[in-house]
C-alpha positions in Angstrom: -71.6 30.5 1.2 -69.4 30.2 -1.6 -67.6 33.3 -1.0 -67.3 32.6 2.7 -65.5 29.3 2.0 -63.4 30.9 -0.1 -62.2 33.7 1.8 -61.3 30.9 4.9 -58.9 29.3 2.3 -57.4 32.4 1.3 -56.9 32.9 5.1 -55.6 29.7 6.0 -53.1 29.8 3.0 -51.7 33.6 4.5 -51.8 32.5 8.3 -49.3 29.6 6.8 -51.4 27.4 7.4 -49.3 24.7 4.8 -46.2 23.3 6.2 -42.9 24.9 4.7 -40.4 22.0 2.5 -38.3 20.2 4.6 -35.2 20.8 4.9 -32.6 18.4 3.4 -30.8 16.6 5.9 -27.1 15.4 5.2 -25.6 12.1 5.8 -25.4 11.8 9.9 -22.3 9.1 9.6 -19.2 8.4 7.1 -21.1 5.0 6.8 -24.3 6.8 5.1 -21.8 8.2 2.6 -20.0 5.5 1.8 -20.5 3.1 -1.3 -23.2 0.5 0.1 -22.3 -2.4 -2.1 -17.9 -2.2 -1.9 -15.8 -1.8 -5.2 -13.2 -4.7 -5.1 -10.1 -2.7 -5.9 -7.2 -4.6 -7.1 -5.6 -6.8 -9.8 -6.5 -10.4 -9.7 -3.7 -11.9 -11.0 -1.0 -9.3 -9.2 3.3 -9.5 -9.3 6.0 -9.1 -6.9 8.4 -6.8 -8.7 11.9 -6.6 -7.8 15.1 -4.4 -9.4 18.9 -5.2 -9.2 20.5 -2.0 -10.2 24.0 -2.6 -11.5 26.6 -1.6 -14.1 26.0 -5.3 -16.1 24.9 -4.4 -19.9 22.8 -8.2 -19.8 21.2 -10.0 -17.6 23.4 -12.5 -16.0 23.8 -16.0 -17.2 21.4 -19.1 -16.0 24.0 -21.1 -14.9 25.7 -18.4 -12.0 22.1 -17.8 -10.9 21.4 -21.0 -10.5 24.3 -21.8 -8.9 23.3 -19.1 -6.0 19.9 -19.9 -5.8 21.3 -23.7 -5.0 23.8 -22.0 -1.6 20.4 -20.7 -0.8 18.3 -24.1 -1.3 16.2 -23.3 -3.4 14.1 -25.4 -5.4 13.7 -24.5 -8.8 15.1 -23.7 -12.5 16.6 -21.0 -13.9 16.5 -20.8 -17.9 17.9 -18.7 -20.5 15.0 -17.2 -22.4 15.0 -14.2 -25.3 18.0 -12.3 -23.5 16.4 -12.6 -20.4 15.6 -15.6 -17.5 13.1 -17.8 -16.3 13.1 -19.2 -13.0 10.2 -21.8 -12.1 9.7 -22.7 -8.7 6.8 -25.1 -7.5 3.7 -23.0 -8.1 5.4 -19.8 -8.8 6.9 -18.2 -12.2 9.3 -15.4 -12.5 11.3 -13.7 -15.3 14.4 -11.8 -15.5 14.5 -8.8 -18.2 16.7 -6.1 -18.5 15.2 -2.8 -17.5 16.2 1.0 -17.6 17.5 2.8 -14.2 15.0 4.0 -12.2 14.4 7.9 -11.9 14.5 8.2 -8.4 17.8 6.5 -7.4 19.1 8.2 -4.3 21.7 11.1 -4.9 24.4 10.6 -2.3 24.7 15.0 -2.4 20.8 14.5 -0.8 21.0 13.8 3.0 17.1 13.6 3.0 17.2 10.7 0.4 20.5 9.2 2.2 18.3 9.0 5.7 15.6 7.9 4.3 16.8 4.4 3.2 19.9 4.1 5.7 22.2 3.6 2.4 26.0 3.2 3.3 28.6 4.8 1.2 29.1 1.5 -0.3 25.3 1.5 -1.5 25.5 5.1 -2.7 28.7 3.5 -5.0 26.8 0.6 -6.1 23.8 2.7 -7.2 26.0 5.9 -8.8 27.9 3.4 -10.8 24.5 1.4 -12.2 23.6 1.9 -15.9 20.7 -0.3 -15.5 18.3 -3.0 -14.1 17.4 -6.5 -13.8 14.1 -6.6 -13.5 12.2 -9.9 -11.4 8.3 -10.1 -11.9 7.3 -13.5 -9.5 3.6 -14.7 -10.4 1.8 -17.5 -8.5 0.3 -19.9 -11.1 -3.5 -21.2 -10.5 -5.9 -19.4 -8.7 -5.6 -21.6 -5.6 -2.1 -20.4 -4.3 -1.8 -16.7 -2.6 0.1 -14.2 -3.8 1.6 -13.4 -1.3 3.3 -17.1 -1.8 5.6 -15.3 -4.5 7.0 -13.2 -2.5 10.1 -15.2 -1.0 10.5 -16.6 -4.5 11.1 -12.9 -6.0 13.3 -12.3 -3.1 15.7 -15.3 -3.6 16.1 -14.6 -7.4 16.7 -10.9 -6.4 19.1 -12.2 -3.9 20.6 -14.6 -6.2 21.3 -11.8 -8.9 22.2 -9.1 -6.3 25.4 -11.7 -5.7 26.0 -12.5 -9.6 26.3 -8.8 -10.6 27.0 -7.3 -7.1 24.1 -4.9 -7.4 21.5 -2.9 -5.2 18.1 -4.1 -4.5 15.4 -2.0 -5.2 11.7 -2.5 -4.1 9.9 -0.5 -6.8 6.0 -0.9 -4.6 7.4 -0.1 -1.7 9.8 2.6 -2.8 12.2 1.2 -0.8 16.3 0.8 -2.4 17.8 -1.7 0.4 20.9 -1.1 1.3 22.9 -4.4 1.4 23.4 -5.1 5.4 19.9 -4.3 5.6 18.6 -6.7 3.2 20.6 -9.7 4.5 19.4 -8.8 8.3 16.1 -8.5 7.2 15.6 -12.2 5.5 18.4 -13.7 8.0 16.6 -16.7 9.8 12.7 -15.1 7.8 13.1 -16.6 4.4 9.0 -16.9 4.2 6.9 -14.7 3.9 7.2 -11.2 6.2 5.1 -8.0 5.6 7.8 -6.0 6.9 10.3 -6.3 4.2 7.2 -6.3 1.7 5.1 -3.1 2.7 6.1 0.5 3.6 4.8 2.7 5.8 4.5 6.1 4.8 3.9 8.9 6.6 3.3 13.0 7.1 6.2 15.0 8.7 5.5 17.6 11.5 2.8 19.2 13.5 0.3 18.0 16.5 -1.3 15.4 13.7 -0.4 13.2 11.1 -1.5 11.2 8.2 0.1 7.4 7.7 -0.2 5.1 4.8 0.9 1.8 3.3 3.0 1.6 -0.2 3.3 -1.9 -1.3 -0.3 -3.7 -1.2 0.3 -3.6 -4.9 1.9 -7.0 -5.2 -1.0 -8.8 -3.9 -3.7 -7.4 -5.6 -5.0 -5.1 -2.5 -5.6 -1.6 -1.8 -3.0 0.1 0.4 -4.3 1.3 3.7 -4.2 4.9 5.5 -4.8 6.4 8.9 -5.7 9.9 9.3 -6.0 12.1 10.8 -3.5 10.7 13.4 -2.4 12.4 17.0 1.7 12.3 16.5 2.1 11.2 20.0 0.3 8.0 18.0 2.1 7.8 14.6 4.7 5.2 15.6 2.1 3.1 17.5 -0.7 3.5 14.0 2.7 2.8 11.7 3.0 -1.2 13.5 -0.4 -1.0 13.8 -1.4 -0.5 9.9 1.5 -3.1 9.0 -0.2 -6.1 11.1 -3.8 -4.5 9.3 -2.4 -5.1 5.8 -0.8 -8.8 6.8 -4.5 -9.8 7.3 -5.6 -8.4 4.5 -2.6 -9.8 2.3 -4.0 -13.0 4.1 -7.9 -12.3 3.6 -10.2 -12.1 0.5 -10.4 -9.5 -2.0 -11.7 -6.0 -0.9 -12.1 -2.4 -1.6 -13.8 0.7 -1.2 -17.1 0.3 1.0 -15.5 -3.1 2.3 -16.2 -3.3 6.1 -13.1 -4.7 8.0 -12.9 -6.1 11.3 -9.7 -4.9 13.5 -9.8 -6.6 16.7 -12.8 -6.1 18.3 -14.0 -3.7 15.9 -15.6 -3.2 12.6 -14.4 -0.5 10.4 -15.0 1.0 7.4 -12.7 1.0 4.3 -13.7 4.3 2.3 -11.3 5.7 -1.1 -9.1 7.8 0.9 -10.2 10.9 -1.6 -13.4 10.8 -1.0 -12.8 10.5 3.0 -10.6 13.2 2.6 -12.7 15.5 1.0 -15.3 15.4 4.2 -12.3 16.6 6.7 -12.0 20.6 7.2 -9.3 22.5 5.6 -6.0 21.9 7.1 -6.3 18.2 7.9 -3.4 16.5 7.3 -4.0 14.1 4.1 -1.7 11.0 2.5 -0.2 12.9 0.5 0.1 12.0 -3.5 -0.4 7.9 -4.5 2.0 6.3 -6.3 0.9 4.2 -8.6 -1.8 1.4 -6.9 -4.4 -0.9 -6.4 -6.0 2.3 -4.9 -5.6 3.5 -1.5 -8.6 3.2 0.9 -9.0 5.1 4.6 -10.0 2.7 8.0 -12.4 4.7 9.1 -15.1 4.7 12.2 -18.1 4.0 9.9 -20.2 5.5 13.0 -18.4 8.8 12.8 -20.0 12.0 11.7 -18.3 13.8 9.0 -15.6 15.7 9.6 -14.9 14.9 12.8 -11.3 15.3 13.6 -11.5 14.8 17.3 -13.4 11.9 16.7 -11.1 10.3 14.0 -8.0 11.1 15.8 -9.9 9.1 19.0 -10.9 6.1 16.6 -7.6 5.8 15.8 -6.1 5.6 19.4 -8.8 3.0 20.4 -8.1 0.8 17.8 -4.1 1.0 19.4 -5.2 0.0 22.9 -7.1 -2.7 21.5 
């Protein structure tokens, strides 16, 4: 009998009789592979920073920049300090140091750079001609005021020094150098607060899709945003759509990678845009390079299966109709 039973299990075990491993299975959705508790990416104490590019060797004096900060109302004191200025405005601090030129100054003999920032050939003789920068770092002071509350307060000083040393303002988290009839359209009538002067939108060049992203989120202590990858037909429709995104989060709490963000109607998911990345195929478009950030997260479908183009591309149109 003992033989018998033996030779059934020796049978059984041939015939297959125990199951074969499971197979792993993969993550069915981006949420699955997200972080499941979010990574608040960002500083919490962040800075507007503003340049003046000009040929001055010093920072101008307290008393002419106070004396244009009063044509534009402005409330607040400008002091001389270690070879640089103060300026204290009611709950908001800013200082004035002397700075290197930046690397990246346009070259007027580079139509590409020229294009990009719409600079006139009175801007391109402003910036050729600097030796130099006055560089404005605004702070709000408490925890209780936003940061974005800075903002217009960096902008007036800028403004203010701009006029003293007849200089070119340069945006160093957005990228942006503004060319002067630009600068004064863009605050004319919108001294507070406006996410268009403060955040870029960057984008990929060419071909049947696209990648967009925001440079600037930076200044208040938030991770910049991207699309992709985005139908071209809807690039300039994501572009608006990412810049009235990042005024709500400029506006909301603290987030990051993992965060879940509602646009509209919908939630999304806000995933590091490397990771995200790394689940399209070959030949996606991606954000190219980030400069230096808070991080830069993807709004993603947190339903979608990974590395599905068709599908992003489609998230991303909905979320325009919406």
């Amino acid at each position: 009998m003992k033989k018998i039973a033996a030779f059934g299990a020796i049978a059984l075990a041939g015939c297959g009789g125990a199951p074969p491993p499971a197979a792993p299975v993969g993550p069915a959705t981006l949420a699955e592979m997200a972080p499941a508790t979010p990574a608040i990416l960002g500083d919490a104490r962040p800075a507007k920073v503003l340049e003046v590019l000009s040929a001055a060797e010093r920072v101008p004096d307290d008393d002419k920049v106070q004396a244009q900060l009063a044509l534009a109302s402005f409330t607040g004191e400008v002091r001389l300090v270690d070879g640089g200025l103060d300026v204290e405005a009611p709950s908001v601090r800013c200082t004035v140091r002397k700075g290197p030129k930046p690397g990246d100054v346009p070259d007027a003999r580079f139509a590409p750079d020229v294009e990009r920032h719409g600079l006139a050939s009175d801007d391109l003789q402003r910036l050729g001609a600097a030796t130099g920068a006055a560089v404005i770092e605004c702070r709000t002071e408490g925890d209780e005021m936003p940061a974005f509350t800075a903002v217009p307060v960096a902008e007036s000083v800028a403004d203010a020094v701009a006029k003293v040393v007849d200089g070119a303002i340069h945006d160093p988290q957005t990228g942006r150098y503004w060319p002067q009839a630009a600068w004064k359209a863009a605050r004319e009538g919108r001294r507070d607060f406006d996410v268009a002067r403060s955040v870029a939108v960057e984008r990929g060049r060419g071909g049947e899709r696209t990648w967009l992203a925001t440079r600037g989120l930076v200044a208040f202590g938030r991770p910049d945003l991207a699309f992709f990858p985005v139908r071209a037909d809807d690039a300039d429709g994501a572009a608006a759509k990412l810049l009235v995104i990042a005024d709500s989060v400029i506006r909301g709490e603290p987030l990051g990678d993992g965060s879940r963000l509602d646009v509209g109607p919908t939630t999304t998911l806000l995933w590091a845009a490397d990771a995200y990345g790394a689940t399209l195929p070959a030949g996606a478009p991606r954000p190219e390079a980030a400069q230096p950030t808070a991080g830069r997260v993807a709004i993603v479908d947190p339903g979608a299966k990974p590395g599905d183009v068709a599908a992003a591309e489609a998230f991303v149109g909905r979320l325009l109709r919406q």
